[in-house]
Structures are given as C-alpha cells and as structure tokens.
N, C-alpha and C positions, 0 to 999 in steps of 0.2 A: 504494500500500500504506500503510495505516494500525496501527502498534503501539497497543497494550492499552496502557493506561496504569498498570495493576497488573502485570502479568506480563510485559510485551515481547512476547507473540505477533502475529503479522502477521496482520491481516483481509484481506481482498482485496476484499470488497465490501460496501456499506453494506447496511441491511437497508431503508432506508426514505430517501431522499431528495425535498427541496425546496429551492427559489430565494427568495433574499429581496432585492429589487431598493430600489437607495438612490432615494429619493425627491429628491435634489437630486446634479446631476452636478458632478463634480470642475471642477478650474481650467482643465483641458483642454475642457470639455462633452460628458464621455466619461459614460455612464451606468453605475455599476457594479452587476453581478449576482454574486451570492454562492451557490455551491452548496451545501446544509448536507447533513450527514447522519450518520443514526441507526444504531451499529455494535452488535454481540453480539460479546462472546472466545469464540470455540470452545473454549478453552480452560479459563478460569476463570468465565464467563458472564455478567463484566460488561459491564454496559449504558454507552453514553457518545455523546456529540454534538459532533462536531468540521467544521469546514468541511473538505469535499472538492477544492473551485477556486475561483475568482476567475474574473469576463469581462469587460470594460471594454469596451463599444461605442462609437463616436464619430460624430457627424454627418457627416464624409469618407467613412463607409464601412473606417475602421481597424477592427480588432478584438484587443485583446489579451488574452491566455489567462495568467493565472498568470504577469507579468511578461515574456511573450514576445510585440512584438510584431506580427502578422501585416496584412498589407495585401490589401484584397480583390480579387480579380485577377477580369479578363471571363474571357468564354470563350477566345479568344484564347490566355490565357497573359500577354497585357498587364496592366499597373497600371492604371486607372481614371484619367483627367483628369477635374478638377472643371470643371466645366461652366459656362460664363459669358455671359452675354447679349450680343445685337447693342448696339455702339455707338450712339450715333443724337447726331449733331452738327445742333446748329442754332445758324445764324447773325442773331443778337437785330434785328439792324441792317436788314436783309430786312425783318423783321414788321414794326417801326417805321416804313418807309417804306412799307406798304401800306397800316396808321391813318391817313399826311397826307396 
C-alpha cells in the first residue's frame, strides 16, 4: 500500500509499472532491479511516481526482495551447493623423467 502524498489516502495498486535495472552490480555482484510505479489518488486525483520494490539477484543463485533475504531452494526442498570441478593432480617429476 502506497499513501497520496497530498491527502494520506491508501492506493492499492499502481496504474502503470516498470523495472529499471543498475547497470553495475553492488560489492556483493548482486544485480539490482528496481520496480517503479505510476499511482492516481482516488481520492484527490493526484498523479505521482514512487518505487514499488527492490530485487537484488546474485551469481549463487540468492535472491533478495526489499531487504529480505531468500535463498533459492531445488525441488527437493534442499538449498542448492555450489558446484565445483574435478581435482586433477599431476605429478611434474613423472613428465620430467619421460623428456630424459
């Protein structure tokens, strides 16, 4: 719910919404998305533009809404592991002795 900023009455819904997405991601490398939107007072009929939400997404797969936030879950019900590649050891001293 959004108040008039003349009269105090409660809008409930925008008349007209759009995203404005930050072109450089925060210190976390979370992208932030901005919901804006275009209200009417039913009441005194002023026009006005105020952000609706906030969404911060993140290369892990976080997501936070409006300073809440949420972690993306499989199917399961599980949190998600970040995924990491095969080891792969090699012993330099091996090669070396196949060159002589």
């Amino acid at each position: 719910m959004v108040k008039c900023p003349l009269c105090g009455t409660e809008v409930k819904n925008p008349e007209k919404t759009w995203q404005l997405v930050s072109p450089i991601p925060d210190a976390e490398g979370r992208v932030t998305i901005t919901v804006m939107g275009s209200f009417r007072c039913p009441n005194c009929g002023h026009r006005w533009r105020t952000k609706v939400s906030v969404i911060k997404v993140g290369p892990s797969g976080e997501v936070e809404i409006g300073g809440r936030r949420r972690r993306k879950k499989s199917k399961e019900g599980k949190v998600k592991e970040e995924r990491r590649g095969k080891v792969i050891e090699v012993d330099i001293s091996k090669i070396l002795e196949e060159e002589l």
